[in-house]
N, C-alpha and C positions, 0 to 999 in steps of 0.2 A: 482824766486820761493820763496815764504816766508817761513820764517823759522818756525822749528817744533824740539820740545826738547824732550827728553826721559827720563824723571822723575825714580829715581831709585826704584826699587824693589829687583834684587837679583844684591847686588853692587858687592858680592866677583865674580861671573860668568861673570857678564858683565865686570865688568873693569873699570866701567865708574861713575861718583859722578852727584851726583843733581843736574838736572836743567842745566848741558851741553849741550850745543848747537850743535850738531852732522852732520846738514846738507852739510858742505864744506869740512867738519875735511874727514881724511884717513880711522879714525874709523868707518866712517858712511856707509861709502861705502863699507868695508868689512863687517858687519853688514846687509847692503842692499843685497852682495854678498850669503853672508853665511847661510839668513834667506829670501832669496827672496819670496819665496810664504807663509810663515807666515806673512809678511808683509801685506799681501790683505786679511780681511777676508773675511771667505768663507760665512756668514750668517750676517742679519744686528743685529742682537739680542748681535754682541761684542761691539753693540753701547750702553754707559752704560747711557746715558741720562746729562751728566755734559760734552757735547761735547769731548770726552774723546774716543779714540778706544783702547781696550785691546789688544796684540797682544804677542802669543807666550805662554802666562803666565808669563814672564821675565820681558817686557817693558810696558811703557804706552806711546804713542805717542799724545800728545795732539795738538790738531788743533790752526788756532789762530782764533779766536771769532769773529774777524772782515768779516769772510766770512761765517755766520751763522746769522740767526734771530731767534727768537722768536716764536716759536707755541702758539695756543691757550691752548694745552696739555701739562700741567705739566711745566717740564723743559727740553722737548726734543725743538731742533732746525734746522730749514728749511735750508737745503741744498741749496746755492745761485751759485755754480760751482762746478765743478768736477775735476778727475785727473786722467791723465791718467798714469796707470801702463806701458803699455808698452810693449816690449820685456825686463823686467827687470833681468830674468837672464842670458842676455847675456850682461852684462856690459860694459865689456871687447872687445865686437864686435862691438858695436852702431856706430864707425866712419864706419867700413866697411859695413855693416849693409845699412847704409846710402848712402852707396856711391854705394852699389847696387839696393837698391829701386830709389835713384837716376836717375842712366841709364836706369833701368827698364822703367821708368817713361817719359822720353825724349824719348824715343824708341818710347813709347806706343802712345806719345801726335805727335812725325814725321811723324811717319808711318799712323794713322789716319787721320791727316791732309793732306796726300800727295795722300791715295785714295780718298781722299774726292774732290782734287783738281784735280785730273785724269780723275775720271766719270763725273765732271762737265764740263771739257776743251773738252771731246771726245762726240762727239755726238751719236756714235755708242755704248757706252755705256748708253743711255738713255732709258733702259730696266727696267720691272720692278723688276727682282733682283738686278742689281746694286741700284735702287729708294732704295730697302731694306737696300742694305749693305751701301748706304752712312750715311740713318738713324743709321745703328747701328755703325757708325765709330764715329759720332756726338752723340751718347749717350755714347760710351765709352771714350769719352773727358771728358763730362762732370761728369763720373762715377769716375773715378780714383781723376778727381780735386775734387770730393767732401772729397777724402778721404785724398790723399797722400799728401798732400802742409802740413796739420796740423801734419802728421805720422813726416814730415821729420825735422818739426822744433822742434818737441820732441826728436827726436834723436840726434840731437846735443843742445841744451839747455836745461835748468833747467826749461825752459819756459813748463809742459805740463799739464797747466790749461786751463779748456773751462768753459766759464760761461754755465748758466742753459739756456738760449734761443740759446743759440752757438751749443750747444749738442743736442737742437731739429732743429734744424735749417739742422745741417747734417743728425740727421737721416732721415727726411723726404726726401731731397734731394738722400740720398744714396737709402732708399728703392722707392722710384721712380723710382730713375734710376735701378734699380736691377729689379723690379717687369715690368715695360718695356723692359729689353732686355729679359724677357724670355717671354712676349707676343709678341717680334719681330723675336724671334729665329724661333716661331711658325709657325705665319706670313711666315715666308723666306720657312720654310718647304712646306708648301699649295703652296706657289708659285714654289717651284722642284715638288709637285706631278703633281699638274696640268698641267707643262710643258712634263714630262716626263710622264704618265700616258694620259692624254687629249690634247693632241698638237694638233689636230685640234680646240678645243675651248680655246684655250690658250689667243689668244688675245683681243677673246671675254669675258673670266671672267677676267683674271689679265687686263682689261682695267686700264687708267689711274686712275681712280676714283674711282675705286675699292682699287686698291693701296694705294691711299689715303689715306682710308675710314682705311684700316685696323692698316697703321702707325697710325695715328690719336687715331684711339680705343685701341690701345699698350699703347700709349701714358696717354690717357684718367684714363685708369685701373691703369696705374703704380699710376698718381696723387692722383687718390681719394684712392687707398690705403694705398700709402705714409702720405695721411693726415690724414684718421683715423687710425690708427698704431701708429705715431706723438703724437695725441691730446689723445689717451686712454693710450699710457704708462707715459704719463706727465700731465695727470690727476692724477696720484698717490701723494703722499709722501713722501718727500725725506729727510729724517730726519738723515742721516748718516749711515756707513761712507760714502764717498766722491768720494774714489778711484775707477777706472773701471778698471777691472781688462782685459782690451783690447789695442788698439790706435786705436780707435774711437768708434764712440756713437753708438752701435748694441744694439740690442734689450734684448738678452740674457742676456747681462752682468747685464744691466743699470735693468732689474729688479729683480735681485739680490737684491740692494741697495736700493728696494722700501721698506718703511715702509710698516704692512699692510697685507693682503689676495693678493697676486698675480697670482692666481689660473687660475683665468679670461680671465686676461691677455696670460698668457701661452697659454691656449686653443683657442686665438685668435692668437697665432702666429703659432701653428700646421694648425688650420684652411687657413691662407691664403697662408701656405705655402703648403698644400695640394689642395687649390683652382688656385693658382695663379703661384706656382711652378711646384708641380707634372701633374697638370694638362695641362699646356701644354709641358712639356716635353710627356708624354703620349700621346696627339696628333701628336709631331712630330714623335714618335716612328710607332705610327700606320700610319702616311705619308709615311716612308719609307720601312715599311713593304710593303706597295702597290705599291711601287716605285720599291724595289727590284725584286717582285713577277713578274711584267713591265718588267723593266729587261731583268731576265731570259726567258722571250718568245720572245726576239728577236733574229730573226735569224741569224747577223751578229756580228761577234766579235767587230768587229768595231762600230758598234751602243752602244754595251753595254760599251766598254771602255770610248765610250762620256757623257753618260746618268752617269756611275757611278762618270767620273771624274769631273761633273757641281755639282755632289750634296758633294764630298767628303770632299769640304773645310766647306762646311756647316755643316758637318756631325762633323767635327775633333774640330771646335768651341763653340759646342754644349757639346759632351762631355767633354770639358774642364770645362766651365763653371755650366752645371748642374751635374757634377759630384762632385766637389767640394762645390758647393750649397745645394745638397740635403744631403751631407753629413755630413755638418754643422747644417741644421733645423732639419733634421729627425732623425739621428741617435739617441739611446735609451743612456737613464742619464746613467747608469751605465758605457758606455763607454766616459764620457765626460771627457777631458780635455782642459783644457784653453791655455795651451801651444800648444797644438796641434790644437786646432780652432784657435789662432791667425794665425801659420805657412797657416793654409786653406783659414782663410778670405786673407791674403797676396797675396797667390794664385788667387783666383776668385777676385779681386780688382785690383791688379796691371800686374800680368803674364798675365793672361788670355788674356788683355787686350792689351799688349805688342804683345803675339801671334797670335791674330786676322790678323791684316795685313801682314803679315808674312805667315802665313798660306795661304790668299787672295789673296796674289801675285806672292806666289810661284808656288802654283798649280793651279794659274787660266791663259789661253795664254792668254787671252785678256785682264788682265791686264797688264802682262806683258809686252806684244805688245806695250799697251799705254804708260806704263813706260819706255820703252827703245825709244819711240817717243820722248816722254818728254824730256830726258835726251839728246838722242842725240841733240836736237834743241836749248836745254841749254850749251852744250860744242861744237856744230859748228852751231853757230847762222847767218844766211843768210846773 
């Protein structure tokens, strides 16, 4: 990480003389400790234009020049990387910190892998809800790696610099995969009503190619929103400061830091997260509205115990994720915290993601079934 000095203003408070170089010292870090969220400012306007961020009123943190250019305006300068804040006021935790997103993360990438490797080995598994949930075990691979490789090498080094194509680079992959699993969550829903609701036309509409059609259009919607999401919030200007007050490139944060009217912008991320989030959580709701309603008109316990326990793991998946998702875009400024959206993105990023097969395995017999195949044929092999 390069170094950054704190030029004096109030020497007797601080402690500290001219042009000290702070970042390795003991002092920095209790300073980092003591002043964590004065650290990040909250508006880009503490950018005084002489590459220069104010902070606190006390200090000046001056950047080093060499990771800044030149604008056409004045003497403000083009933001060329970012930095990511972090979980910075837990200092003091980062190893452990680490070593639980860690596990988290091995968890999430085994356990995905391993039904992935289940439904494809069993034939009798080649249903179209399993089609769905292989899709979504292979998106939640690739969702967590967008995030968590960069999360964890911030946490143990000084290294937690992303260049300017590095920061668009994830976000478009992250909301891809984000705005995809909740057009598959949907998906998997339609395909419980249909079952449970229309079981005699069930293999006439979730035909193969129907299934398809709908992975495929999950897929479709995540990308072109991923892209323009991507290309309108890095069409802005990024003229400082530098720091994201996250660990990783979210929407939210990063336009904060935009030079500029970002009004726009906003109103395009309530938009698709009311297009593209709420709305299909609202059609899975009204799925199992009609699912439940099915249900309760059947006449045997025993029917209703099966119908509720095929849809349950999908059910408990769901509310993980769009529950922490919607509470992250939607909820009103007044209740925002930054601390407290990091702790939620952590959640719907890494947990969620962890819990999925866990959830799939536990309460589903048939995979169970397969997994205890597996496993046996692996510890008494013929």
């Amino acid at each position: 990480m390069a170094a950054c000095t704190f030029t004096e203003i109030d020497k007797n408070r601080a402690g500290i003389a001219k042009g000290d170089t702070l970042l390795r010292s003991a002092r920095y870090r209790e300073l980092r400790k003591t002043h964590s969220r004065s650290m990040v400012p909250e508006h880009p306007n503490t950018f005084d234009g002489r590459n220069t961020l104010l902070e606190d009123n006390r200090y000046t943190l001056t950047l080093p020049k060499d990771k800044a250019k030149p604008l056409d305006k004045g003497n403000q300068t083009a933001v060329t990387e970012f930095i990511f804040v972090g979980f910075s006021w837990l200092m003091e935790l980062q190893a452990l910190l680490f070593a639980i997103v860690l596990s988290m993360y091995a968890v999430s990438l085994t356990g995905n892998i391993l039904i992935t490797a289940i439904i494809k080995a069993n034939q009798s598994l080649h249903t179209p809800m399993y089609f769905f949930l292989t899709n979504l075990s292979l998106l939640e691979i690739c969702y967590t790696t967008s995030i968590v490789p960069k999360m964890l090498v911030s946490l143990v080094s000084e290294n937690r610099r992303i260049s300017l194509w590095g920061c668009a680079t994830q976000m478009y992959f992250f909301t891809l995969f984000g705005i995809t699993e909740c057009c598959l969550l949907a998906a998997m829903a339609y395909d419980r009503y249909v079952a449970i609701c229309n079981p005699l036309r069930y293999t006439l509409v979730m035909r193969k190619g129907a299934c398809a059609q709908l992975a495929i259009a999950s897929w479709m919607v995540g990308m072109l929103v991923g892209l323009s999401q991507t290309s309108y919030v890095f069409s802005l200007t990024y003229c400082g400061p530098n720091r994201i007050n996250h660990f990783f490139c979210d929407i939210p944060p990063l336009l904060k830091l935009a030079c500029g009217d970002t009004s726009m912008n906003v109103l395009a991320v309530y938009l698709v997260a009311l297009l593209f989030i709420t709305s299909p959580f609202m059609l899975i709701l009204a799925s199992y509205l009609f699912i439940i309603a099915s249900v309760l008109r059947m006449p045997s316990a025993e029917g209703k115990h099966k119908a509720f326990s095929t849809c349950s793991s999908h059910l408990i998946v769901v509310l993980l994720f769009y529950g922490s998702g919607i509470i992250t875009y939607l909820r009103p400024k007044s209740s925002y915290s930054m601390e407290s959206d990091k702790l939620l993105a952590l959640f719907y990023t890494v947990v969620t993601s962890m819990l999925n097969p866990i959830v799939y395995s536990l309460r589903n017999k048939e995979v169970k079934e397969a997994l205890r195949r597996v496993l046996h044929g692996m510890t008494c092999p013929r």
